[in-house]
C-alpha positions as CSV (number, residue, x, y, z in Angstrom):
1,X,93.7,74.1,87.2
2,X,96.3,74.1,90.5
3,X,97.1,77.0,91.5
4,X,100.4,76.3,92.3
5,X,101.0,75.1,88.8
6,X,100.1,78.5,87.6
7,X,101.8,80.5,90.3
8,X,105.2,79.1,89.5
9,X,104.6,79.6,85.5
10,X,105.3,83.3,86.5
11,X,108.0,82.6,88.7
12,X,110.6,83.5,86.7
13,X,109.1,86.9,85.8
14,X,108.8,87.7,89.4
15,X,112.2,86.7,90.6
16,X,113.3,89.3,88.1
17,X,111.3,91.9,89.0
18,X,112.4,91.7,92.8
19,X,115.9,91.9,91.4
20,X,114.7,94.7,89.6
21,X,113.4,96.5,92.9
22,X,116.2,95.6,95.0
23,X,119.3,97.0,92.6
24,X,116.5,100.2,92.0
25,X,116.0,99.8,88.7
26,X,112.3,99.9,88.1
27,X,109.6,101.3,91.3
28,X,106.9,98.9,93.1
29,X,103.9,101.1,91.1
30,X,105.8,99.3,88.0
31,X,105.6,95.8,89.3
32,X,102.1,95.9,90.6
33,X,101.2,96.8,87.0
34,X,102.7,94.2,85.4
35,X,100.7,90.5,84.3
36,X,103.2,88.7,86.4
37,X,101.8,90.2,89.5
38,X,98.4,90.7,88.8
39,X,98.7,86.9,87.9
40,X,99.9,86.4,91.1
41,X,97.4,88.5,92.8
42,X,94.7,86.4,91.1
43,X,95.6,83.1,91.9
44,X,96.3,84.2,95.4
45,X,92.8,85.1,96.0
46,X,91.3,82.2,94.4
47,X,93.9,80.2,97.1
48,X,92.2,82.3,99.9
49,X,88.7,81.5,98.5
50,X,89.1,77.9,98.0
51,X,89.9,78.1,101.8
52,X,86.9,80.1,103.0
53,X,85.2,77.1,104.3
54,X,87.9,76.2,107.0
55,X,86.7,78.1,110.4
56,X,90.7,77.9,111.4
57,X,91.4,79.6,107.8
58,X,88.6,82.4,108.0
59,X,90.7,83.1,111.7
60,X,94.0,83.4,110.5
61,X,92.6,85.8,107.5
62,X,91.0,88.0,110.2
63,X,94.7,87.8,112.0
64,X,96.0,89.2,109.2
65,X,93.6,91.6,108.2
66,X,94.3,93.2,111.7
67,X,97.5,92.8,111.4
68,X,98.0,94.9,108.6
69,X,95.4,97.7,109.9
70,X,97.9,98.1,112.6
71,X,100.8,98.1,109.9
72,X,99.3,100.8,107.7
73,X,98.1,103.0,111.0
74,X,101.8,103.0,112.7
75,X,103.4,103.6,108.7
76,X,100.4,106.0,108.4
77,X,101.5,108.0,112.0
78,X,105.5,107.6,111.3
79,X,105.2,109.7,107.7
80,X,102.7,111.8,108.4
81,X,100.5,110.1,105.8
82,X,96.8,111.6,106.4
83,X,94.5,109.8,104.1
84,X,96.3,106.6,105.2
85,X,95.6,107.7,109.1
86,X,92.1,108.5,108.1
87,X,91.7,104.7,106.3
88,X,93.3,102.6,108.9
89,X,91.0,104.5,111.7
90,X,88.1,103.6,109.3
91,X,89.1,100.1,108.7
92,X,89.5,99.8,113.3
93,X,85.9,100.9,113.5
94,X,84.7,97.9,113.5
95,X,87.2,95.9,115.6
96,X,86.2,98.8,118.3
97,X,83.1,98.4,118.2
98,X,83.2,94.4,118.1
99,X,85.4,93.7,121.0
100,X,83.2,96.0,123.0
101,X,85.4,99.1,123.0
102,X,82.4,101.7,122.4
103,X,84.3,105.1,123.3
104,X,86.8,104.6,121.0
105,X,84.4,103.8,118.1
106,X,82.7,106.5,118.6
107,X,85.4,108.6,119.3
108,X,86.4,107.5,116.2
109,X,83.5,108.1,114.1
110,X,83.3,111.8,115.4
111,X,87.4,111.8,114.3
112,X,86.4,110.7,110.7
């Protein structure tokens, strides 16, 4: 089936729900529960997986992926979040380690 067929069967739903969200009357932990989403989720990752093959594609993935390390390690430093500092300085191990950057990996791994 096309994805994009299937992601806009749920659009509907989804619209709503963002509604929902923004006027506060139901919590994100209630939309990521609901089919809609996980629907959404789904066909999103079968999207990303047809696109594997494509070395441009795998690039912009790893953009991203980096992209929201960084995200969740500034959110994780501005709230004080401790298991979220702890995951995001796991996740940068090996982008330390990659890009040559050995006393901060290990510095790191003694931090973990």
């Amino acid at each position: 089936s096309d994805w994009s067929s299937d992601v806009c069967s749920s659009d509907l739903d989804l619209k709503m729900y963002i509604n929902q969200l923004m006027s506060n009357e139901t919590t994100v932990t209630e939309v990521i529960e609901t089919d809609s989403f996980k629907h959404l989720k789904t066909n999103i990752l079968k999207f990303k997986n047809s696109l594997s093959e494509s070395p441009s594609a795998l690039l912009w993935f790893q953009l991203l992926d980096m992209s929201e390390i960084l995200c969740n390690s500034l959110v994780a430093e501005r709230i004080g979040n401790w298991i979220l500092h702890l995951k995001s300085m796991n996740d940068m191990l090996p982008y330390f380690a990659a890009s040559g950057h050995y006393l901060y990996a290990k510095s790191t791994y003694l931090h973990l």
